[in-house]
N, C-alpha and C positions, 0 to 999 in steps of 0.2 A: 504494500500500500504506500500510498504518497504520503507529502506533508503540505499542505496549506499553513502560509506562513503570512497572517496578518499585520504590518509592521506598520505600528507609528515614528513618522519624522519630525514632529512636536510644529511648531507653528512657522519655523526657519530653520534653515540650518545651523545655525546658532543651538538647538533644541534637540538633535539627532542623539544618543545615547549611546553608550556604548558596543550594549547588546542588539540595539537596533542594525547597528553597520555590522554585527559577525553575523546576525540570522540573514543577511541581507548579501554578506560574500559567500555566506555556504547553501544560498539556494541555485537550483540549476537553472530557473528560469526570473526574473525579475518584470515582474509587470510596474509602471508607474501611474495611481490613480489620477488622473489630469485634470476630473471634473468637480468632485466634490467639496474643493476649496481650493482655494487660490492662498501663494504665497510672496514676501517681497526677493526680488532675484531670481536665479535663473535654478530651481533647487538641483534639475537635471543635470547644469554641466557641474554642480558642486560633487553630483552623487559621482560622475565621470572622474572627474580629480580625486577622489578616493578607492578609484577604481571597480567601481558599479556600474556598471550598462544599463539599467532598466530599459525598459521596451515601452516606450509613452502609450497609454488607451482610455479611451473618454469615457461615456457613461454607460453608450450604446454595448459596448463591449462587455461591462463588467455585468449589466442587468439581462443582456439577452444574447450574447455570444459565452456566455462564462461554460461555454461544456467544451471550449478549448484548454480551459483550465484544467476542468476534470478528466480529460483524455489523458493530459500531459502528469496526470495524478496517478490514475489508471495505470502509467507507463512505470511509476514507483519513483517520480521524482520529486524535488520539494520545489513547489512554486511561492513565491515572495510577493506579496504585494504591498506593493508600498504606496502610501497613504499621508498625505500633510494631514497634520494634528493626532487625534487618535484613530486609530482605525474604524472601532466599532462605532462612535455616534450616525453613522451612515448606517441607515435599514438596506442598502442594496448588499453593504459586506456581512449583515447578521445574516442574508439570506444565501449567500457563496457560503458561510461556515456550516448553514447547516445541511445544504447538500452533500456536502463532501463530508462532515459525520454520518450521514445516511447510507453512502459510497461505503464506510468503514476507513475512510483516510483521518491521519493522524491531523489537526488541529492549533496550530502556536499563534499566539497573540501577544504581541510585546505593545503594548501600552505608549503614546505618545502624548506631549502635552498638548490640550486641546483647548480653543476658543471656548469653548463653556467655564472650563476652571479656570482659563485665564481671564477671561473678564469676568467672574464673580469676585477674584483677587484683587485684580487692577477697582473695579468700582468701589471698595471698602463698603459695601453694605454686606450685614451680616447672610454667612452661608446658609445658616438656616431659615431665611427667610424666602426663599427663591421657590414659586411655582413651576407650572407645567413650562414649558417652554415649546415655540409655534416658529415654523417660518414664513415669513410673508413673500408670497408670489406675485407678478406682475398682474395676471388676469389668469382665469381658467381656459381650456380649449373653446367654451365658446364666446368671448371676448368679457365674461362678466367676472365683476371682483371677488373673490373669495371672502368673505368675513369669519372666518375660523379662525386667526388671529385676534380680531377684536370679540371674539366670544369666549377664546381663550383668557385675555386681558380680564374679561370682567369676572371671572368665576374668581381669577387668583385676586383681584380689587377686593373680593366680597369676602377673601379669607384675608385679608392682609399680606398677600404674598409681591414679590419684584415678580417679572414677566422680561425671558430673555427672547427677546425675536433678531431669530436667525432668518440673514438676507439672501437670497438668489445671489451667484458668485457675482454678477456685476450692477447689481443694483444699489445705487447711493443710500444713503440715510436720509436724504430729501426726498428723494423719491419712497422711500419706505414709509415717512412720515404723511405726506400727501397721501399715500394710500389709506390710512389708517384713517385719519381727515373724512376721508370717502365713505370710509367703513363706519364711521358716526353717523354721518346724514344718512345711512340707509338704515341703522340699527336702532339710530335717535335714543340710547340709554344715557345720555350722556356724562360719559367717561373720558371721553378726550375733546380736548381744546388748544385751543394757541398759548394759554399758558400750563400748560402740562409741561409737569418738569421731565426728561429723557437723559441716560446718558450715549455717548456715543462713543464707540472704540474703532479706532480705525488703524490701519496695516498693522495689530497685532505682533508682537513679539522681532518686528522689523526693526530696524535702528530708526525710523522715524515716525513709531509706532505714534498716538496719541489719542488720551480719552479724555474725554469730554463733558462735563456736567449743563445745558441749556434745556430754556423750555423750546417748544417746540416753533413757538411765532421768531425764533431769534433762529435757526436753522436755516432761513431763505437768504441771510444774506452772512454766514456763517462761510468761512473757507476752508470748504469739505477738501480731503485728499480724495484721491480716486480709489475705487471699491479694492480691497475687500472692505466691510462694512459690519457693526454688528449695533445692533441697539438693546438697552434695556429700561425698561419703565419702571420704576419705584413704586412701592405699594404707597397708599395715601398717610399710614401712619407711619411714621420712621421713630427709630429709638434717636436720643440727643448723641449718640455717637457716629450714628450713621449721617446725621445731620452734617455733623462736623468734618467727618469723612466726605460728603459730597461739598463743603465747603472750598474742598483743595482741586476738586474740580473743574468748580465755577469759571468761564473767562469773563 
């Protein structure tokens, strides 16, 4: 039997682990995930100057071509896929692990730092206060807005919970905000407004990473980096430490 070998590269290469680069030179095949998030540089030629080849493949590949994986498993080799941030937060690689336990192929998961735990760290509001978390989509297949986000939003409001909403890999925080906007005038619970306070994290764990504490009416003329993108909404009640913690935020 093979090895499926899910590898986190943490959010840069800055982030790469130790063990992550040896399950990564002792596999026979190296896939590199290209779709599920975006990072700052070029991570592919970094993985090349330490002498890793991966093989670049988008989403298509990993959701509906993935029985080239399993053949190449079949064959009794260990396939490595590599992954910016953690592997597993993407439900397309929880469904590749579990084919190939169903195969009887052997299973490795080495753990990367990931955009979830880093922007609960970076926002200083406390870890245990953080709900469901939603990503917001541009529009559905037939041009209309999803509000599962904003119905996400109000259940964690109603418990006192933060609310992390993960972005489409190139969608701005302006643009995520304006949707949300949308998402009121069709839901009318009113939960979000122009002064709704948001933080924003943008190119994560880069060297010119930078998060952000504003309300939402200050975002339009805000000089956003370009995506990657993450946002998270504060529940309505905050403890005086978290206050103070989003004080360092504030520009």
């Amino acid at each position: 039997m093979g090895v499926l070998k899910l590898i986190g590269l943490g959010l840069s290469y800055k982030f790469i682990t130790e063990i992550a680069l040896n399950e990564l030179r002792t596999s026979d095949v190296v896939y590199a995930d290209t779709y599920t998030s975006l990072t700052c540089g070029d991570l592919i030629s970094r993985l090349h100057q330490l002498g890793i080849n991966p093989i670049p493949v988008g989403r298509d590949f990993i959701e509906n071509n993935y029985k080239k994986i399993l053949e190449l498993l079949d064959q009794g080799k260990s396939v490595g896929i590599a992954v910016i941030g953690d592997p597993m937060i993407a439900t397309t690689h929880i469904s590749l692990v579990t084919e190939a336990r169903t195969k009887g192929h052997q299973v490795s998961i080495i753990p990367g730092v990931s955009v979830h735990c880093y922007i609960i760290s970076k926002s200083m509001l406390s870890s245990y206060k953080f709900g469901k978390s939603v990503t917001i989509i541009s529009s559905t297949d037939y041009g209309k807005i999803d509000t599962t986000p904003y119905k996400v939003l109000k259940e964690n409001l109603e418990r006192n919970l933060h609310t992390i909403f993960y972005l489409e890999p190139n969608m701005s925080a302006r643009d995520a905000v304006s949707l949300l906007l949308q998402m009121e005038k069709i839901e009318e619970q009113g939960i979000i407004n122009e002064d709704s306070l948001i933080i924003v994290g943008q190119h994560l764990g880069c060297d010119d990473e930078e998060i952000v504490s504003l309300k939402i009416k200050e975002i339009a003329k805000y000089n956003l980096k370009s995506p990657p993108h993450i946002i998270i909404f504060p529940s309505k009640s905050l403890h005086y430490m978290e206050i103070e913690g989003l004080k360092w935020l504030m520009k």
